[in-house]
C-alpha positions as CSV (number, residue, x, y, z in Angstrom):
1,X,43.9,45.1,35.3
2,X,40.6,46.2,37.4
3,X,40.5,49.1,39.2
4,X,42.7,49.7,42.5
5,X,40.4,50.6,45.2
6,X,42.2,51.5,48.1
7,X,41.2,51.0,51.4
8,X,41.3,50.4,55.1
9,X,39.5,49.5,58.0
10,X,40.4,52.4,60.4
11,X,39.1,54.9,58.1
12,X,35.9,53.1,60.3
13,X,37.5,54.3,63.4
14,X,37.9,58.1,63.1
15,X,34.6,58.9,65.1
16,X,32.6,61.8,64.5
17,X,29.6,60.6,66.2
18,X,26.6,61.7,64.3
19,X,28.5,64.6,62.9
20,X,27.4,64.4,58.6
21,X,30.7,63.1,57.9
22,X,30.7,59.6,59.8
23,X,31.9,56.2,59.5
24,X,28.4,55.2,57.6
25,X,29.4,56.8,54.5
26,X,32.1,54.0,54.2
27,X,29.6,51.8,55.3
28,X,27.6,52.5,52.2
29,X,30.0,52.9,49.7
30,X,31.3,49.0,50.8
31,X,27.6,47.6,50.7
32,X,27.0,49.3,46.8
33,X,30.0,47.7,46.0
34,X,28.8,44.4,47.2
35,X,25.5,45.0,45.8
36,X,27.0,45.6,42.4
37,X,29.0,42.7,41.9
38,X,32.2,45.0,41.2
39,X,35.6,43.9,40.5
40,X,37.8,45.7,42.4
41,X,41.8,44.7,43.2
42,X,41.3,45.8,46.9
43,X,45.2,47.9,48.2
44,X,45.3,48.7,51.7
45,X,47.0,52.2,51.6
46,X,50.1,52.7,54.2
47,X,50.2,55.7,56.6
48,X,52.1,58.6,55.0
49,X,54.9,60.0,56.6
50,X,56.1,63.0,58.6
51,X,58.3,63.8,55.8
52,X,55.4,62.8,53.4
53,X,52.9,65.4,54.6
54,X,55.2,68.3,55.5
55,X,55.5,68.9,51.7
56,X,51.9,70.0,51.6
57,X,51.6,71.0,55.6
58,X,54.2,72.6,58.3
59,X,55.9,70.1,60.1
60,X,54.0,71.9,63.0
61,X,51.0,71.6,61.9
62,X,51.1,67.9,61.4
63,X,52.6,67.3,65.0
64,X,50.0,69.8,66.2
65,X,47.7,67.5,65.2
66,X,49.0,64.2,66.6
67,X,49.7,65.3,69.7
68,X,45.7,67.0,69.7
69,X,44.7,63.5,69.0
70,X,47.0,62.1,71.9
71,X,45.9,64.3,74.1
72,X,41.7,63.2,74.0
73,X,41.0,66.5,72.3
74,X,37.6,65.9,70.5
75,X,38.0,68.9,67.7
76,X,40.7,70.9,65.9
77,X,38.1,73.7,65.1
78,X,34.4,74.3,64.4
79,X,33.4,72.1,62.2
80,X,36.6,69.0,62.4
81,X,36.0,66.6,65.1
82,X,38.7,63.6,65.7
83,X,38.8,60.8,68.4
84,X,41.7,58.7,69.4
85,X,42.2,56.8,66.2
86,X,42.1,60.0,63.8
87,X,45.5,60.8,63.9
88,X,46.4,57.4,62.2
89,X,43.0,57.3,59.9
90,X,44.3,60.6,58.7
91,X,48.0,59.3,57.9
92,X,46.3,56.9,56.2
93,X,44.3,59.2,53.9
94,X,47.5,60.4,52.9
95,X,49.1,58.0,52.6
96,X,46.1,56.2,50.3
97,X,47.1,58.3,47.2
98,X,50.8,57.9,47.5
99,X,50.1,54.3,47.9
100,X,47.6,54.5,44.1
101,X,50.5,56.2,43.0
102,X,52.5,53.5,43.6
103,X,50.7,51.0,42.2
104,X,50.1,53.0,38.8
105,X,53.8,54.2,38.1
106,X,54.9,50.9,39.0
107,X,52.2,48.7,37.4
108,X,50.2,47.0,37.4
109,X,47.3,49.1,37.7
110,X,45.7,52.7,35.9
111,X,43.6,53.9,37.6
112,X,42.5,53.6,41.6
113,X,40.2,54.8,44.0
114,X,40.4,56.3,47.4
115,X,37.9,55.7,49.8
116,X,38.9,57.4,52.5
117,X,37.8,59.8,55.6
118,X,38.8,62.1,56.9
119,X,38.5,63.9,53.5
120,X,41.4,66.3,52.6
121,X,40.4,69.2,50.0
122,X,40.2,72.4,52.6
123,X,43.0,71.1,54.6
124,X,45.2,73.9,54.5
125,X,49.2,74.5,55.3
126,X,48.4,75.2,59.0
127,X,44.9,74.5,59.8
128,X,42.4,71.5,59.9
129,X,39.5,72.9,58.4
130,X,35.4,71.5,56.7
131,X,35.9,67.9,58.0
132,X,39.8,67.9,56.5
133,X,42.8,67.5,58.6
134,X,45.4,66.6,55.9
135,X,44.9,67.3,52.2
136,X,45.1,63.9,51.0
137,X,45.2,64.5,46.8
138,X,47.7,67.5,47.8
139,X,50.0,65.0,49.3
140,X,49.9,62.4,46.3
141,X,50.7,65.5,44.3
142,X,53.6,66.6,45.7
143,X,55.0,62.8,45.7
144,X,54.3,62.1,42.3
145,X,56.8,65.8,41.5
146,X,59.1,64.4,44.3
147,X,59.2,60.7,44.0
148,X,58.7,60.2,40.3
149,X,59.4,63.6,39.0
150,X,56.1,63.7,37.3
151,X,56.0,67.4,35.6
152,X,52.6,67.9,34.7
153,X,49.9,67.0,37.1
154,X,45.8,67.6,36.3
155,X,43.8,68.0,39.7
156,X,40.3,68.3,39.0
157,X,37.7,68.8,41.8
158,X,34.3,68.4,41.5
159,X,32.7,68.3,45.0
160,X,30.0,70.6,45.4
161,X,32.4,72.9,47.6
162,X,35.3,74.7,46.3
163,X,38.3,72.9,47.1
164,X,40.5,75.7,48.5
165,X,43.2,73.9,50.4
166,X,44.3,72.9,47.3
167,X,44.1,76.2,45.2
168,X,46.2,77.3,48.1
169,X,49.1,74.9,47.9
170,X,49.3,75.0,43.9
171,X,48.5,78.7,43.3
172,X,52.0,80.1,42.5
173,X,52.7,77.4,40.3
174,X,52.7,75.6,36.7
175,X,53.4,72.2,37.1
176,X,49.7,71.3,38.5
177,X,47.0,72.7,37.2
178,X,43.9,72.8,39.5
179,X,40.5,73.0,38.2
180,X,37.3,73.1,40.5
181,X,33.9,73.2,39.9
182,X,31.3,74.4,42.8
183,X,28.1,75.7,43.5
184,X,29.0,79.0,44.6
185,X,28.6,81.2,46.9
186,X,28.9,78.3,49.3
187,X,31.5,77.1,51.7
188,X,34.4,77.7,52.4
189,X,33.7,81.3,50.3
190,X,36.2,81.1,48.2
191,X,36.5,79.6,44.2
192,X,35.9,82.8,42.3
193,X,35.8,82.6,38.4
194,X,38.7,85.9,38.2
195,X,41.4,83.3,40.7
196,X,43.4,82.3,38.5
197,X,46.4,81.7,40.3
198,X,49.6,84.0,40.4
199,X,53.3,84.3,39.6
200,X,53.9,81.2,37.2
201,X,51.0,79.6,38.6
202,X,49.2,82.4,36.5
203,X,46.5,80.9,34.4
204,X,47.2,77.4,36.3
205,X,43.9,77.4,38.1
206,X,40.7,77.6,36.8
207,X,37.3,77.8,38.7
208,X,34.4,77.5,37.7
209,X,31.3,78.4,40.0
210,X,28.0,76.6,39.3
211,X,24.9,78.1,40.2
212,X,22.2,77.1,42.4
213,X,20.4,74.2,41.3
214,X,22.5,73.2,38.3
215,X,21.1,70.3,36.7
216,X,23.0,67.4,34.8
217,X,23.4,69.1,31.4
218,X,25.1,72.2,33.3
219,X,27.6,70.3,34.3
220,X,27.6,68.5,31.0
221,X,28.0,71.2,29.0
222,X,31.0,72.9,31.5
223,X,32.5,70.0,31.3
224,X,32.5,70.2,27.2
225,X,33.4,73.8,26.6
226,X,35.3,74.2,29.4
227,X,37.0,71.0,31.5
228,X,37.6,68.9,28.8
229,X,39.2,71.0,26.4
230,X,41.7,72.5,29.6
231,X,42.7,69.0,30.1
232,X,43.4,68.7,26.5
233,X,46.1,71.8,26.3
234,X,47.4,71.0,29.4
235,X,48.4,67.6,28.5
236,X,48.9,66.2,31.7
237,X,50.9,63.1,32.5
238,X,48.5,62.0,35.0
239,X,45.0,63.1,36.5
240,X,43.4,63.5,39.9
241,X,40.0,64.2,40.8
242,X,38.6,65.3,44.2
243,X,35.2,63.2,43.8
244,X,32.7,64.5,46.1
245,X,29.5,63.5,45.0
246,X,27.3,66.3,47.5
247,X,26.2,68.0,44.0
248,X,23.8,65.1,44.2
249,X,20.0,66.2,44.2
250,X,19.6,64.3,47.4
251,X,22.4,65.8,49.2
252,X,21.0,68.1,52.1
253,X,24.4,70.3,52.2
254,X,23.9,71.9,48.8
255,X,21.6,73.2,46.6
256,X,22.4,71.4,43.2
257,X,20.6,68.3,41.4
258,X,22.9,65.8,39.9
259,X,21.5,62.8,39.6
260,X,23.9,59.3,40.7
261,X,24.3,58.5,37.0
262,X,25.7,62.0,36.0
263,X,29.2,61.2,37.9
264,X,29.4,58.0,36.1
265,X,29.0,60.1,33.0
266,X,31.6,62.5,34.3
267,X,34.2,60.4,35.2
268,X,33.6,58.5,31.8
269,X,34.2,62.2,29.6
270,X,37.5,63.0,32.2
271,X,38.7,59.4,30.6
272,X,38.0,60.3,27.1
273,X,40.6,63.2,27.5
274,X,43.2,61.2,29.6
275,X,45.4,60.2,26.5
276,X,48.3,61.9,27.5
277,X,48.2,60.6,30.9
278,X,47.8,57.2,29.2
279,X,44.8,56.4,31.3
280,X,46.1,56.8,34.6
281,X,43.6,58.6,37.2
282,X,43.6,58.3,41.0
283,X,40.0,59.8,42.5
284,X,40.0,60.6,46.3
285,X,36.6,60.9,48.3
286,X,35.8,63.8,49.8
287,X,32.1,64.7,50.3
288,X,28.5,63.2,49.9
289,X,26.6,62.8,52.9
290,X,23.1,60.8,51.9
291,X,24.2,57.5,52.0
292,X,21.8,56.1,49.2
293,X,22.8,58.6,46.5
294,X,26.6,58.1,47.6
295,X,26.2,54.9,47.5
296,X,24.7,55.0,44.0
297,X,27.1,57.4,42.6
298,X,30.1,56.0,44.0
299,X,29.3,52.6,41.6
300,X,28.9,54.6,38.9
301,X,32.0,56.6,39.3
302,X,34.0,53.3,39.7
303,X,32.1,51.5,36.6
304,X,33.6,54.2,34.3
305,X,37.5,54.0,35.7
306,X,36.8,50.0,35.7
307,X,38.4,50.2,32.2
């Protein structure tokens, strides 16, 4: 069955203005897809819950951030702008996963795509934060343990920034095993090589910091001596990836040099080791923020779960 490629029209309508991470990523990502002829089974996600996102975020924190929106508040720190509709885009986000999970556990499909804003990866318990306002793979996470009792859950995050919302939520623990790769140092400052989680999370999360300028075959060859053969041991019963594509040489908000091709090659080696997961991968957008080489990438990502 083709890929599941979840998505919705009001991710269009959380407006950022011409803040990096606008509506025109979507825009791009839909055209490429176009362009490229691919066949996609298109899902339109459903808004998670309250409930849903509490088991990742306080209760608090979630109706701190509805009522923001409600009120005409334009920001929920620094660097996270929302606008009326970004309370609901947001639920969606969350809900996008949870709705791929759906549709893998139950059939018919293995494997999905979210295309999605706002993004989710340094969404933390309490706090918006780097574009994020819920953390959208975190969610699915925690549904697939609650929902499906899925005990062995693979998150691996490859955007060019260090995905610590979710070290944060899985860090004391053994049943998901997060795995980042990142230029570092870089935002948010965190993603160190000796974090390695605690408690019986220890030795549960793995990051590994790329330096400045990596090129293809760097992340090639972490991928083979290090990813691949985690993923192996770990044996997990499903796998997530937080797919940023700002690595790309292109990308004005890091210094690294992927080319578009490289993630197709990426996602292609995660599939080679997904055996024990019989297939099934769900990706999530998060960052990339020149619209050809998203554009570009995102194909190639989706030709290589199109399996």
């Amino acid at each position: 069955m083709s890929l599941a490629f979840v998505y919705d029209e009001i991710f269009l309508e959380h407006d950022t203005n011409d803040h990096p991470e606008n509506k025109e990523r979507l825009k791009a990502i839909n055209q490429g897809i176009i362009d490229s002829n691919l066949n996609l089974d298109h899902i339109a996600p459903t808004a998670a819950t309250v409930e849903e996102i509490s088991r990742v975020h306080s209760t608090t924190y979630v109706q701190f951030v509805e009522q923001r929106v409600k009120h005409g508040q334009h920001n929920l720190g620094p660097d996270t702008i929302v606008s009326d509709k970004s309370y609901l885009a947001a639920t969606k986000a969350a809900g996008s996963g949870i709705t791929a999970a759906e549709q893998i556990i139950n059939g018919p499909h293995t494997t999905a795509f979210c295309s999605v804003r706002p993004p989710g990866h340094h969404a933390v318990k309490n706090s918006a934060m780097g574009f994020c306002l819920f953390n959208n793979i975190a969610v699915t996470a925690r549904h697939l343990q609650a929902v499906h009792n899925i005990e062995k859950i693979f998150i691996l995050d490859w955007d060019v920034h260090h995905g610590n919302g979710t070290e944060e939520a899985f860090y004391e623990e053994s049943g998901i095993y997060v795995l980042s790769l990142h230029q570092y140092p870089h935002f948010p400052g965190t993603g160190k090589k000796d974090d390695i989680g605690k408690g019986a999370g220890l030795h549960y999360n793995k990051n590994i910091p790329m330096r400045l300028g990596s090129l293809d075959g760097d992340y090639f060859e972490a991928f083979e001596n290090v990813v691949l053969p985690t993923i192996k041991k770990f044996a997990p019963q499903i796998i997530l990836i937080s797919c940023g594509f700002d690595a790309h040489r292109m990308d004005l908000y890091s210094s690294m040099n992927l080319s578009s091709r490289a993630f197709g090659t990426l996602t292609k080696q995660v599939m080679s080791v997904a055996d024990s997961a019989e297939g099934r991968v769900i990706s999530f957008l998060e960052g990339g923020y020149d619209l050809n080489a998203l554009s570009e990438s995102v194909v190639y990502h989706l030709k290589a779960l199109n399996v």
